[in-house]
C-alpha positions in Angstrom: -28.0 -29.7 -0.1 -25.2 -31.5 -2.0 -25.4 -29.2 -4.3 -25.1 -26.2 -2.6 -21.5 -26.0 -1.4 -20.0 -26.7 -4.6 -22.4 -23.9 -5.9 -21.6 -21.5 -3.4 -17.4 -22.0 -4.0 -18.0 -22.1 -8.2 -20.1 -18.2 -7.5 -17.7 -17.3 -5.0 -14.8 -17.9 -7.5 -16.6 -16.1 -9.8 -16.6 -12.7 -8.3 -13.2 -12.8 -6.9 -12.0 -13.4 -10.2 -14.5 -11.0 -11.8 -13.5 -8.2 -8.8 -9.7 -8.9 -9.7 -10.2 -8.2 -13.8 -12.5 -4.8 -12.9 -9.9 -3.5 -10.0 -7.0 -4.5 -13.0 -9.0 -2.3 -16.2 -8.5 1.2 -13.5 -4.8 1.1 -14.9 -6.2 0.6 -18.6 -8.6 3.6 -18.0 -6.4 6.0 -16.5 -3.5 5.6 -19.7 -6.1 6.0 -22.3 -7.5 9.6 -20.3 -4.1 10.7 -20.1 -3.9 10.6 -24.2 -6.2 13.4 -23.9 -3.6 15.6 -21.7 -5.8 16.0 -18.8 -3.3 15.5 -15.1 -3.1 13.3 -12.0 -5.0 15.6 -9.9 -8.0 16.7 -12.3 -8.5 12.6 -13.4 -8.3 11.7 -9.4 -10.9 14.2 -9.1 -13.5 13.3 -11.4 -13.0 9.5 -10.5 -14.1 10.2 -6.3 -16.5 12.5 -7.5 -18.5 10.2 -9.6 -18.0 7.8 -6.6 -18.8 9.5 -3.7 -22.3 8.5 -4.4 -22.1 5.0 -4.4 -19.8 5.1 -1.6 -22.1 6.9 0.5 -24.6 4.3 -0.7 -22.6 1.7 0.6 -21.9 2.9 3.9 -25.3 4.0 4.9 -26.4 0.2 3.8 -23.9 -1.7 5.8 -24.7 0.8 8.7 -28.0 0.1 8.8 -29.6 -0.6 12.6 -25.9 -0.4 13.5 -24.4 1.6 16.2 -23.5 5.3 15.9 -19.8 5.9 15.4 -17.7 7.6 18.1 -15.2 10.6 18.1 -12.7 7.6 17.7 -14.2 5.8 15.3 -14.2 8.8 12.9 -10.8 9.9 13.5 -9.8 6.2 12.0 -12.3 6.5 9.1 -10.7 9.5 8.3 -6.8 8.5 8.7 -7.5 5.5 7.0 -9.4 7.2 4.4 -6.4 9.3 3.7 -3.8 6.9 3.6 -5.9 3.9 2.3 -7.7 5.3 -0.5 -6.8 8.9 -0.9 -3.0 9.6 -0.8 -2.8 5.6 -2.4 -4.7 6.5 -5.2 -2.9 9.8 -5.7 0.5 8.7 -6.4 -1.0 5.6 -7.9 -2.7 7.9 -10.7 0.5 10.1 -10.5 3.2 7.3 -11.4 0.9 5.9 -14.3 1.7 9.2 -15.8 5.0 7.5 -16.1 5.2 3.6 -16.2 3.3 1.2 -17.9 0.3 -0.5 -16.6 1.5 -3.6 -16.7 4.7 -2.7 -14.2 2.0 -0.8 -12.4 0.2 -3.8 -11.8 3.1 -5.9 -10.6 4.1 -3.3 -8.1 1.0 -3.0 -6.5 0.6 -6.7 -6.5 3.8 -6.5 -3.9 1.4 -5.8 -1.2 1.1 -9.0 1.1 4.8 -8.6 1.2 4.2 -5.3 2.4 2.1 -5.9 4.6 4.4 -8.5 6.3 7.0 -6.4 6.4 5.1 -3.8 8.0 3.8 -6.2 10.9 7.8 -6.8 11.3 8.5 -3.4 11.7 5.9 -2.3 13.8 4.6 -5.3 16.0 7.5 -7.8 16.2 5.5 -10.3 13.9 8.1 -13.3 12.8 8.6 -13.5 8.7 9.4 -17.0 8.2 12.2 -18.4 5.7 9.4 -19.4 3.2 8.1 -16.3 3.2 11.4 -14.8 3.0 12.7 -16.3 -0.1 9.4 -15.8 -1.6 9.4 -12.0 -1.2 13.0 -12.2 -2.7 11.0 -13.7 -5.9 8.6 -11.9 -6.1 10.5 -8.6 -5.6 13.3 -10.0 -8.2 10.0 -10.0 -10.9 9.5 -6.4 -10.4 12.9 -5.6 -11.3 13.1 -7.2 -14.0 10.6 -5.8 -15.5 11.3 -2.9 -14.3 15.0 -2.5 -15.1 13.8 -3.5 -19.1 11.4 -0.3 -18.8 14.4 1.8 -17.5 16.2 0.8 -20.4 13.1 2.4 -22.6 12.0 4.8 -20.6 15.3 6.1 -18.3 14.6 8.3 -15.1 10.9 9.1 -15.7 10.3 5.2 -15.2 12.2 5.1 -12.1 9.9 7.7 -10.9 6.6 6.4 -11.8 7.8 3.1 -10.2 8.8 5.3 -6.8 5.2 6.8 -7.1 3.4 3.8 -7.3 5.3 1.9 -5.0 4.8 4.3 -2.2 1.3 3.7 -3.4 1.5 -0.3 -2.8 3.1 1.6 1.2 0.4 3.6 2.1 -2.3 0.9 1.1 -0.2 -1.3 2.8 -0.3 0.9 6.1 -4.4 0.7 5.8 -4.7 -3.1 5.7 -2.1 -3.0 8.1 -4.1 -0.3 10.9 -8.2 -1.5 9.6 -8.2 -4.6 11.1 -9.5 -4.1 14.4 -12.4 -1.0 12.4 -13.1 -3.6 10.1 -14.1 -6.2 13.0 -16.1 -3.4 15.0 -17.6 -1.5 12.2 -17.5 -4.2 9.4 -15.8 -4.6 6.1 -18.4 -2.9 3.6 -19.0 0.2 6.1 -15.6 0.7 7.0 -14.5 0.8 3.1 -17.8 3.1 2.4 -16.8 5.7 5.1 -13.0 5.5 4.7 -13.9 6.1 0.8 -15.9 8.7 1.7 -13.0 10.3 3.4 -11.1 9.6 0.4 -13.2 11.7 -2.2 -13.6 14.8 -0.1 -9.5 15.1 0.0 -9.5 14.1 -3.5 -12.3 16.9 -4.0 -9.9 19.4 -1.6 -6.7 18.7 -3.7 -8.3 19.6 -6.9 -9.9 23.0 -5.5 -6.6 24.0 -3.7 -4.3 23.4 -6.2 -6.1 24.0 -9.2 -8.2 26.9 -11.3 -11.9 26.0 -11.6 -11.0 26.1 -15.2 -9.0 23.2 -15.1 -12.2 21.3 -14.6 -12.9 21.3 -18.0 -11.6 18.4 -19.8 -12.2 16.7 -22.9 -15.9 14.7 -23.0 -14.2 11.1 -23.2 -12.2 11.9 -19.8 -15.6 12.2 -18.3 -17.0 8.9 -19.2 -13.6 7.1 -18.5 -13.8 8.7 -15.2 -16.9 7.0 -15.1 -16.5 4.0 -15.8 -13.8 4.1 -13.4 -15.2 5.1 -10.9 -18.6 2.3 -11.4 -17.1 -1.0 -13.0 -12.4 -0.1 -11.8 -13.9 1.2 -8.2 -17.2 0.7 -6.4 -18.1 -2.6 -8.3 -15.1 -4.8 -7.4 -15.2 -3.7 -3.7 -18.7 -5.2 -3.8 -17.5 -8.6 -5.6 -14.5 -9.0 -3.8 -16.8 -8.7 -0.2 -19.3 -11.0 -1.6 -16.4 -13.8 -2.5 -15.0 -13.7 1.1 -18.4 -14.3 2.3 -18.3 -17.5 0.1 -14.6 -18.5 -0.1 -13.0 -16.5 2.4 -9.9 -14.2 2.2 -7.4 -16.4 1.0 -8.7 -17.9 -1.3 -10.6 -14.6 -2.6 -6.7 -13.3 -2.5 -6.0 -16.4 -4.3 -8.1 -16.0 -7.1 -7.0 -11.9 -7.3 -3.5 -13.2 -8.7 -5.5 -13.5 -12.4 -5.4 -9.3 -12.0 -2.1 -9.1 -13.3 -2.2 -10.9 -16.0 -5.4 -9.4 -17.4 -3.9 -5.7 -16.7 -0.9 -7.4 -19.1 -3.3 -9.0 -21.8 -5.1 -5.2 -21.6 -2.4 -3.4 -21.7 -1.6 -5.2 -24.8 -4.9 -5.0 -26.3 -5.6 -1.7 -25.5 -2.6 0.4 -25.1 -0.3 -1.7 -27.4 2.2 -2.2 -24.4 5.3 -4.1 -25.5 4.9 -8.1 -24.6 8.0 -9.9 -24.6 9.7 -12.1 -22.1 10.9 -9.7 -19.6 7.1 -9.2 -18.8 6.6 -12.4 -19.0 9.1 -14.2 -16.7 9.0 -11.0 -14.1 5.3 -11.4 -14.2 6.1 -15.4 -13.3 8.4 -14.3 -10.8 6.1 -11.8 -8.9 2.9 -14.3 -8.8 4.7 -17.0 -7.7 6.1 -15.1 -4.8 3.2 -13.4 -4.0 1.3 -16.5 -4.1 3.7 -18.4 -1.7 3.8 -15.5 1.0 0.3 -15.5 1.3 -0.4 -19.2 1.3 -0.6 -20.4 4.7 2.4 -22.5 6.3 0.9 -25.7 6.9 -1.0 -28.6 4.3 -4.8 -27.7 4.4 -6.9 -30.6 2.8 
């Protein structure tokens, strides 16, 4: 028995910080399909459309013996669906056509802070000093970086850093309205059905606004989009779930600060991003930050 807690915490550390890494290479994947000139919408598509099926997987599994869902309960799955995972991962994809992953990464990392800010602005919730001057931190790492990729880059950058901060927003608004779904329908069917959701706009956008012919895409697209959507999408929802059950949120959120800096060593690798010490020190900045907002106010032994 001894042995079993340190076990469990050693596992449960292991799949936060393997769910981190995986969630961090969708950035990777989506730069190296854009090399072969296929768009936001198109690459979105095939992405939800090779995961629909695990996603439907997913919620019929965590639904199972559980109660039916009411008019209510759908209406949620499908706002937050749309703002959580749909429009999020639209201007996510969208403002990668633009900025690097590795600023992409910082932004989205922003969003505890969002998220506090948000409970300030919508249900009176206190941010305290401490989590004031970390936000200032962390926010002073994303320009920094982000004013050195201006200097490269000029207005295009400034829009792909709009995009995907709106991104970091509207996920921001989903963690923000799921947590009373998540405690009546739980975690894993909420993000199954909200998903879902997600892929049939995704699925909508790509038939409205483009020709069936636009469909056809180069073969490599497809098998990034496949990999995306298995080992950047459906996978690390299932790791990071099974380290809360272990370690519990914080520390699962915790662990998740290693996803910037393995979408930076990527990058890197992969895309031969430039790594110097703007990245680093705004990287620096925007962990640190992040890490104090989330950690909780008092000592815990």
């Amino acid at each position: 028995m001894a042995h079993t807690q340190p076990h469990k915490a050693t596992t449960g550390l292991f799949l936060a910080a393997t769910g981190a890494i995986a969630f961090s290479g969708k950035a990777i994947i989506v730069k190296l399909a854009y090399r072969h000139g296929v768009d936001a919408v198109t690459l979105l598509m095939y992405r939800m459309l090779f995961a629909l099926p695990m996603f439907l997987l997913m919620a019929w599994w965590a639904g199972r013996g559980k109660a039916a869902l009411t008019g209510r309960d759908w209406l949620g799955v499908i706002g937050l669906g749309f703002s959580g995972y749909y429009l999020s991962s639209f201007l996510d994809f969208w403002g990668l056509e633009f900025i690097s992953a590795s600023l992409e990464r910082l932004i989205l990392y922003l969003n505890p802070t969002l998220v506090l800010v948000l409970g300030w602005l919508l249900f009176s919730k206190r941010i305290s000093a401490r989590q004031g001057v970390a936000m200032a931190i962390s926010y002073s790492g994303v320009l920094l970086v982000f004013g050195h990729e201006v200097s490269l880059a000029g207005t295009h950058a400034a829009l792909g850093a709009f995009l995907v901060f709106s991104s970091a927003v509207t996920y921001a608004v989903y963690l923000t309205y799921s947590g009373q779904m998540v405690q009546r329908l739980g975690s894993l069917r909420l993000a199954g059905l909200a998903s879902s959701a997600a892929c049939f706009f995704c699925l909508l956008q790509f038939a409205l606004l483009r020709p069936w012919a636009a469909a056809q895409v180069a073969e490599p697209v497809l098998w990034l989009s496949l990999l995306n959507a298995t080992a950047c999408t459906a996978l690390p929802v299932l790791l990071v779930m099974m380290a809360i059950e272990r370690i519990g949120p914080g520390l699962t959120a915790q662990t998740g600060m290693i996803g910037p800096m393995s979408t930076i060593v990527m990058g890197v690798l992969i895309l031969d991003e430039p790594f110097n010490v703007w990245v680093i020190a705004g990287t620096c900045l925007v962990v640190s930050g992040v890490f104090w907002v989330t950690r909780p106010a008092g000592r815990t032994t």
